[in-house]
C-alpha positions, 0 to 999 in steps of 0.5 A: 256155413253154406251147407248148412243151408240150403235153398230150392224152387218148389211148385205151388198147388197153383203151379206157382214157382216158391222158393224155399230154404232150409237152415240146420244147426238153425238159432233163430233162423241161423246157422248157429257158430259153433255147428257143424251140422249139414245137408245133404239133400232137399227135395219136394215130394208129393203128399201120400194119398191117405193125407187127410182133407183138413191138411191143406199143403199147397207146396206138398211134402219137403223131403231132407236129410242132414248129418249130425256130429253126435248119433242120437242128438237133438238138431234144430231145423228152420224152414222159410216159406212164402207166407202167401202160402197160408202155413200155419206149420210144419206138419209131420206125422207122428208114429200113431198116423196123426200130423202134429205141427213141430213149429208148435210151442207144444213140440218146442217150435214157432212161427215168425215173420221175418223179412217178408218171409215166415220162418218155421222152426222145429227140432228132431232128435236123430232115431226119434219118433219124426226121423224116418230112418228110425236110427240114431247114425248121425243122419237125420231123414225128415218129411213134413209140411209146411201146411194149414190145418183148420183148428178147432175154437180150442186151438187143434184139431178135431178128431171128427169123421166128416158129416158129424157134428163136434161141440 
C-alpha cells in the first residue's frame, strides 16, 4: 500500500517547511483494499505566471503522476495539507483557463478536518479534461492547488475585471 501513498515537504510562500501527502485509490483518505492503484511521482511546482490575483497558493502547484489498472478509468485523489494554510481546495484549471475546485461537492469532492489535518478529496478520470497528458494510457498526470480563492456572497467566484464594480 505504500506506494500509494506518498508524503513530501514543501515550502510555504513564507519559506515556511509543510508537509504534504498524497493518497491515490483514496476512500475517505485511505487506500481503499482492493486498489491497485500508485504513484509514481510528486513534486511542487511554481504557479505559472498568468495565475489570477483571486488565487491565493501559499504552497504553490503539486505536480503528481499516478498508474491506473484500467486506461480511462476514473480514480479518486485525497491530498492532506496544513490547515494553516487557509485552503479552501484544491484548484485546477479546466480546459477553458478558468480554476475550479475539484475538492467541491460540484465536481464530486470535499474538504475535511481530520486529525489536525485538512483532507482534499477529488477525483480525475484518465484522458479527461484535469489529466495533462490529455490521454487515456493508464497514468494520470495532474497539477492543482491546494488554494484560497475569495468567493463571491453566492459562493464562487466572480467574474469581474479588477477596478469594476459586481452586484
Amino acid at each position: 500500500m505504500q506506494t500509494a501513498v506518498t508524503s513530501l515537504s514543501v515550502t510555504t510562500s513564507s519559506h515556511a517547511s509543510s508537509p504534504i501527502t498524497l493518497v491515490v485509490g483514496s476512500q475517505e483518505g485511505k487506500v481503499h483494499f482492493a486498489s491497485t492503484a500508485r504513484i509514481i511521482s510528486l513534486e511542487q511546482k511554481a504557479l505559472p505566471a498568468q495565475t489570477p490575483q483571486a488565487l491565493e497558493a501559499p504552497i504553490a502547484l503539486t505536480r503528481f503522476q499516478a498508474t491506473l489498472k484500467t486506461a480511462g478509468s476514473r480514480e479518486a485523489f485525497s491530498l492532506y495539507v496544513d490547515p494553516k494554510i487557509g485552503a479552501n481546495g484544491y484548484w485546477v484549471q479546466d480546459s477553458t483557463g478558468t480554476w475550479v475546485n475539484l475538492a467541491s461537492a460540484p465536481y464530486g469532492g470535499k474538504m475535511v478536518n481530520e486529525g489536525g489535518r485538512l483532507r482534499l478529496d477529488f477525483s480525475i478520470t484518465d484522458g479527461g479534461e484535469f489529466d495533462t497528458d490529455g490521454r487515456a494510457n493508464g497514468v494520470i498526470s495532474a497539477s492543482g492547488a491546494a488554494a484560497q480563492v475569495q468567493l463571491s456572497i453566492i459562493g464562487q467566484t466572480s467574474d469581474v475585471v479588477r477596478d469594476e464594480s459586481w452586484i
